[in-house]
matplotlib code that plots the C-alpha trace (Angstrom):
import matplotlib.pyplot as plt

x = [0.0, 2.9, 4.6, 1.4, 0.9, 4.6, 3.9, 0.7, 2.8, 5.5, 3.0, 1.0, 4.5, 5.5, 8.0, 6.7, 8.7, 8.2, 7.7, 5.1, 4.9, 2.5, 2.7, 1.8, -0.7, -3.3, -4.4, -6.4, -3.4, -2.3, -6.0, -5.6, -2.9, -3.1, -6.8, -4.9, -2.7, -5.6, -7.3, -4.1, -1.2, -3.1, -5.6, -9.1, -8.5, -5.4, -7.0, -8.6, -5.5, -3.0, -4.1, -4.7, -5.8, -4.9, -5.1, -2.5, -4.7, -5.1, -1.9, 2.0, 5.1, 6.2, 2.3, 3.1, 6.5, 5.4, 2.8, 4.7, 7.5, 4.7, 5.1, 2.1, 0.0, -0.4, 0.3, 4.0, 3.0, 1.0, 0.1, -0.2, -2.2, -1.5, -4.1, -4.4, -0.5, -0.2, -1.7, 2.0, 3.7, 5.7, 7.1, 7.3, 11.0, 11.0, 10.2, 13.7, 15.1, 12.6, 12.9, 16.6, 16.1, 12.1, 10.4, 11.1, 7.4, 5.9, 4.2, 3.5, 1.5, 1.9, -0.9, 0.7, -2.0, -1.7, 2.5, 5.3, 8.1, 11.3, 13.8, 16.9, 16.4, 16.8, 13.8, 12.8, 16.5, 16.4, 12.4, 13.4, 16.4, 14.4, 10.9, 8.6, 8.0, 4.8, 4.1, 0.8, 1.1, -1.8, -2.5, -2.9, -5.8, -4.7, -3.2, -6.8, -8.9, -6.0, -6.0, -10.1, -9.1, -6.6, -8.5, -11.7, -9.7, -8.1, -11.8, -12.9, -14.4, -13.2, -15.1, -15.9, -13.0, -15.9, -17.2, -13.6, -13.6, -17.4, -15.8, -13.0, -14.9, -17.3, -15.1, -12.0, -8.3, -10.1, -9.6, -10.9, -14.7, -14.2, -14.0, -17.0, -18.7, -16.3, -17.6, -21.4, -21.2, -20.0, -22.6, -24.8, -23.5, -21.9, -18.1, -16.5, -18.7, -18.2, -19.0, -20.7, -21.6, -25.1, -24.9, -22.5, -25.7, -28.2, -26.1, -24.4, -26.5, -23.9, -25.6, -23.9, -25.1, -24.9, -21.0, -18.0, -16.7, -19.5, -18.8, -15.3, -16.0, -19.0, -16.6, -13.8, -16.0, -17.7, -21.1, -22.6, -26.2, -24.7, -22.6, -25.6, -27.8, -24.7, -24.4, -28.1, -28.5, -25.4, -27.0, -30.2, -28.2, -25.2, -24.2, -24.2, -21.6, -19.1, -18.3, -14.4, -14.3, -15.9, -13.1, -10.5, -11.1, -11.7, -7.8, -6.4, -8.1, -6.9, -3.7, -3.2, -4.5, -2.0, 1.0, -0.5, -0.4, 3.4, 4.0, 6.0, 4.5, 0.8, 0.8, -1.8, 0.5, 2.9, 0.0, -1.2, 2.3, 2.8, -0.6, -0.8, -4.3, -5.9, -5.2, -9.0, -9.2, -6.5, -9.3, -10.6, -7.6, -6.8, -10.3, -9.8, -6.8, -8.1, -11.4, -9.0, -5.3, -2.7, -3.3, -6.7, -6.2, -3.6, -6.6, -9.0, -6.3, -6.8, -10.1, -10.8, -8.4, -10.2, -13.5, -11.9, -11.4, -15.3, -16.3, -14.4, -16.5, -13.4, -15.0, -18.1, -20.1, -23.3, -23.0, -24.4, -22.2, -24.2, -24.0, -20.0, -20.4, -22.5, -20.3, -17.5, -19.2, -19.8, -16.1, -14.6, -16.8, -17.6]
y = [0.0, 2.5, 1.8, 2.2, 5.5, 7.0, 5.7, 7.9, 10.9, 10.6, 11.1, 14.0, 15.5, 15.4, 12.4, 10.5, 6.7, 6.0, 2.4, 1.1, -3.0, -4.3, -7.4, -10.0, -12.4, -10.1, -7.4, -5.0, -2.6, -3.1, -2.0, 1.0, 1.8, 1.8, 3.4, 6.2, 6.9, 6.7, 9.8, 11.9, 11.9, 13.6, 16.2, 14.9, 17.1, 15.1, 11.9, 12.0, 11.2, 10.2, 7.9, 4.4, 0.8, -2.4, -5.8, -8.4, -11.3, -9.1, -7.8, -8.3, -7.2, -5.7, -3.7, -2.1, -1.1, 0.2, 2.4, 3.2, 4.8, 7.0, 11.1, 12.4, 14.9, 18.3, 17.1, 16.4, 12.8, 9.7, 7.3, 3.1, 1.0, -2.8, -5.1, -8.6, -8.1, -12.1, -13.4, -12.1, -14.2, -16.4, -13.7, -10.8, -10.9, -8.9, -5.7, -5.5, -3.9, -1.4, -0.9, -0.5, 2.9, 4.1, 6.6, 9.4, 11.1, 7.6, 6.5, 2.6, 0.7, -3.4, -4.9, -8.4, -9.8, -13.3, -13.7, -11.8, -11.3, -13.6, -11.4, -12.5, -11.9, -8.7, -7.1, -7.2, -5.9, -2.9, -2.2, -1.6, 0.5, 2.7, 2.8, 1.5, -2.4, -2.9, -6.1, -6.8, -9.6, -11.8, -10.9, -13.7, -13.8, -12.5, -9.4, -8.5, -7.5, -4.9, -3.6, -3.1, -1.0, 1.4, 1.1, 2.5, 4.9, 6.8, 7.3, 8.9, 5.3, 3.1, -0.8, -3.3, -5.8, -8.2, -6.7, -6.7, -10.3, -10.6, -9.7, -11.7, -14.8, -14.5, -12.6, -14.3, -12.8, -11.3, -7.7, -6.2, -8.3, -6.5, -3.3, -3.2, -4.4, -1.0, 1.0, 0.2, 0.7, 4.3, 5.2, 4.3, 5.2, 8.7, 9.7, 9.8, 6.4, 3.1, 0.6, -2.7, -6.0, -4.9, -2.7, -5.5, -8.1, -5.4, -3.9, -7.1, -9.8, -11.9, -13.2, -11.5, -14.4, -17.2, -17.5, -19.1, -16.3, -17.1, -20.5, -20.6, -18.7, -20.8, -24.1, -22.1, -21.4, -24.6, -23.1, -26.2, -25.1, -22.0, -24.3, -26.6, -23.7, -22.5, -25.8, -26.9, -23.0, -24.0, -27.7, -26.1, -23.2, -25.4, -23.1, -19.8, -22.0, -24.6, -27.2, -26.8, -23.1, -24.1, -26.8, -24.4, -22.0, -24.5, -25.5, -22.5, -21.4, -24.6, -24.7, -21.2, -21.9, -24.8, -22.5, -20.2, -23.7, -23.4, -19.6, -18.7, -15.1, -14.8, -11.3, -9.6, -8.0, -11.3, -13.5, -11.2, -10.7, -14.3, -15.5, -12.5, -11.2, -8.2, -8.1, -7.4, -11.0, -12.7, -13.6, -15.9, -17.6, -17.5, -19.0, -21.7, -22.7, -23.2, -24.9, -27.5, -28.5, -29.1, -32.3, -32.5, -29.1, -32.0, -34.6, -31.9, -31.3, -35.1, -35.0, -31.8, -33.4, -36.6, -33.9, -32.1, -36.1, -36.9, -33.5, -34.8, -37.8, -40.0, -43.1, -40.6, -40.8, -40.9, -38.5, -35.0, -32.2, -31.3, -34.6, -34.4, -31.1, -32.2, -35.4, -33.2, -31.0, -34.1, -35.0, -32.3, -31.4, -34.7]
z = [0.0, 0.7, -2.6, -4.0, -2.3, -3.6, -7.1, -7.5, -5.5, -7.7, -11.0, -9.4, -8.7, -12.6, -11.9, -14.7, -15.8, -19.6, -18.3, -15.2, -15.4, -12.8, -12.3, -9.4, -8.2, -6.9, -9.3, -7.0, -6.9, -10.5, -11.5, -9.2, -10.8, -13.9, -13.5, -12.2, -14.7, -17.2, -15.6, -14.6, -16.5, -19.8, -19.7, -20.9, -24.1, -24.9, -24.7, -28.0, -29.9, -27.2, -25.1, -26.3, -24.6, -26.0, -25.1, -24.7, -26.4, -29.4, -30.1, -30.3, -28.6, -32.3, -32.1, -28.7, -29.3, -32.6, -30.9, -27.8, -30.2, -31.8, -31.2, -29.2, -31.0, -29.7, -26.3, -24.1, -23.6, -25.4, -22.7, -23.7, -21.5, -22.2, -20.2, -19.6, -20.5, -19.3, -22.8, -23.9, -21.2, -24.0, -25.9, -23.1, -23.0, -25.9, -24.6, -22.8, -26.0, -26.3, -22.4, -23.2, -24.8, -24.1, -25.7, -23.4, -24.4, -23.8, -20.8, -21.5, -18.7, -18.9, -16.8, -16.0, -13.8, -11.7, -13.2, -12.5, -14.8, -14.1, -11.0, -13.3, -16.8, -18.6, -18.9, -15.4, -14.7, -17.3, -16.6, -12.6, -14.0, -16.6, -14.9, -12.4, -11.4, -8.7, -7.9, -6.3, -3.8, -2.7, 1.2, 3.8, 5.4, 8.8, 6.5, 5.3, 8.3, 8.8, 4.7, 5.7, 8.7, 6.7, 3.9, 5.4, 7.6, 4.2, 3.9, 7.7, 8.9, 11.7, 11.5, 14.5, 14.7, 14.5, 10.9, 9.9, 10.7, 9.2, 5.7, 5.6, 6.2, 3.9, 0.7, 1.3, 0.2, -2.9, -2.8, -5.5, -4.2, -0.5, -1.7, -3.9, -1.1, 1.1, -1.9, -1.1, 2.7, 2.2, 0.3, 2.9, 6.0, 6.7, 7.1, 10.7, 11.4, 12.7, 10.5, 12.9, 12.5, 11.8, 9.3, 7.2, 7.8, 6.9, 4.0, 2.5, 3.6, 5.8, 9.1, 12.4, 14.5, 12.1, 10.4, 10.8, 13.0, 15.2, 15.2, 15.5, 19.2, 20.2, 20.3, 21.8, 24.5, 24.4, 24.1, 22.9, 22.2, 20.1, 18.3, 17.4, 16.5, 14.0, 12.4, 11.9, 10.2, 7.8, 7.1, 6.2, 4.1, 2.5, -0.5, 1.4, 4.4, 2.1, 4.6, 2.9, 4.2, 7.5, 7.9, 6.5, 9.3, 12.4, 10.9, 11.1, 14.6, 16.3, 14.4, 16.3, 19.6, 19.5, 19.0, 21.6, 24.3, 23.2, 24.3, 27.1, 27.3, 27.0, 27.0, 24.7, 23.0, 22.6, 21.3, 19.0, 17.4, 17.5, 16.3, 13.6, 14.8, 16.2, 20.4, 20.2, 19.8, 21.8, 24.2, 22.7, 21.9, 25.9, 26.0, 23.6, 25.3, 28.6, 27.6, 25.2, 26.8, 24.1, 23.7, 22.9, 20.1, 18.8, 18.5, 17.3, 14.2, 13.0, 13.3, 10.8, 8.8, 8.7, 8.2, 4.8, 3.3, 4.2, 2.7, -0.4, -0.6, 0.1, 3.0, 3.4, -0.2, 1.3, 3.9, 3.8, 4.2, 7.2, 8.4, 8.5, 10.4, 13.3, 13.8, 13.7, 16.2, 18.7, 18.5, 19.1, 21.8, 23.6]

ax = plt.figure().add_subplot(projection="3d")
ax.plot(x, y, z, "-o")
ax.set_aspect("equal")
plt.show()
């Protein structure tokens, strides 16, 4: 996010690279990027004859180096926007010659979504010599609640650690999906706000009371009938719950309460470094440990991993996903 910040103050202060190659696995920033330079580096007058998209299934190396040495018309600068620049993967190499010697008047843009140019070979080294390289790397999923925090605070909100959480859960990793969903909160609700866990069911249609979140802190806590009530509302609503995210996330939490059993300081502050979560949440990690000793989080491991085959239909054909679930449930709380 900070190299994405200087990139866009280096072009609003007139330092201008003839080359930007974005590449990387998540494209959220790329698109930011090169959306950007779409709307700011030529005035909309010059656009007309000056600024051109192409994309990388429909054209050569040899087409954009031809149109990225072009003169700009009545303008100090012709701006190239090459998207989907990945259909060009087999042949990008050439562009190192061109990115040898740019056209100085030239700003050419290569959106190189979900790849990333080889570190050793020579365009990547005379690209990062000559002009900008971004790559946009996928966020783990402890890393997102946080992006949602500074993301909504460059826009005057603050947001529940709980609807942070709320989010995650139900969008995933996928950036570019959470903030469309950012996007329709604030026009809803006004500036200087706290987002809750209220306004994300109201607005976006994700249950406060019935999620994996929910769940995950039920059987920490061993709240047994909450637990129950959870599962029998994702039985009864399987494609809005996938049993192989519900899994996924029981994993994780227990693989993390079992490193917390294994910390000598269970400060706040140490766990959440540790763990990688918000101290907002500790507790229930503190929680978790007391109600399950280290041996039994070992047990509880095997049996979502034994879970994730069932869900796979591997010795468990027959059985409903929601079937799986509750039997799981019964283990791991019995």
């Amino acid at each position: 996010m900070d190299e994405v910040k200087q990139i866009v103050t280096d072009i609003k202060n007139g330092n201008i690279k003839p080359i930007y190659f974005l590449m990387g696995e998540e494209p959220y920033y790329i698109d930011r990027i090169s959306e950007f330079i779409d709307k700011n580096v030529l005035a909309e007058e010059e656009k007309g004859f000056n600024q051109m998209v192409l994309y990388g299934r429909d054209v050569t190396i040899e087409d954009i180096v031809a149109n990225a040495k072009r003169f700009p018309m009545m303008a100090e600068r012709q701006v190239v926007i090459v998207k989907e620049a990945q259909d060009l993967s087999r042949t990008i190499e050439k562009l190192a010659d061109y990115a040898e010697n740019p056209q100085s008047s030239t700003v050419l843009v290569m959106c190189y979504k979900y790849k990333k140019i080889d570190k050793r070979k020579k365009l990547y080294k005379i690209v990062a010599k000559n002009g900008v390289i971004f790559e946009g790397k996928k966020l783990y999923e402890n890393q997102v609640a946080d992006w949602i925090r500074r993301v909504l605070a460059g826009a005057k909100y603050t947001i529940e650690p709980k609807a942070a959480q709320m989010l995650v859960e139900f969008l995933g990793t996928d950036l570019g999906k959470i903030n469309n969903e950012l996007e329709k909160l604030k026009l809803i609700i006004p500036a200087e706000s706290q987002i809750t866990a209220n306004q994300i069911e109201e607005n976006i249609g994700i249950s406060k009371d019935f999620n994996n979140f929910e769940l995950r802190k039920a059987i920490g806590s061993r709240n047994v009938v909450k637990a129950h009530r959870i599962i029998n509302y994702f039985a009864q609503n399987p494609k809005d719950n996938p049993l192989v995210v519900t899994i996924s996330l029981l994993y994780s939490f227990f693989s993390q309460v079992l490193q917390y059993h294994g910390l000598s300081d269970k400060s706040q502050r140490n766990v959440a470094s540790a763990l990688k979560i918000n101290p907002y949440f500790v507790k229930d990690y503190t929680e978790a440990a007391h109600s399950y000793p280290m041996k039994k989080v070992s047990q509880i491991i095997a049996l979502l991993r034994d879970a994730d085959v069932k869900s796979k239909g591997v010795g468990a054909a027959n059985l409903a996903q929601g079937d799986i679930l509750k039997e799981l449930l019964v283990k791991i709380m019995g």
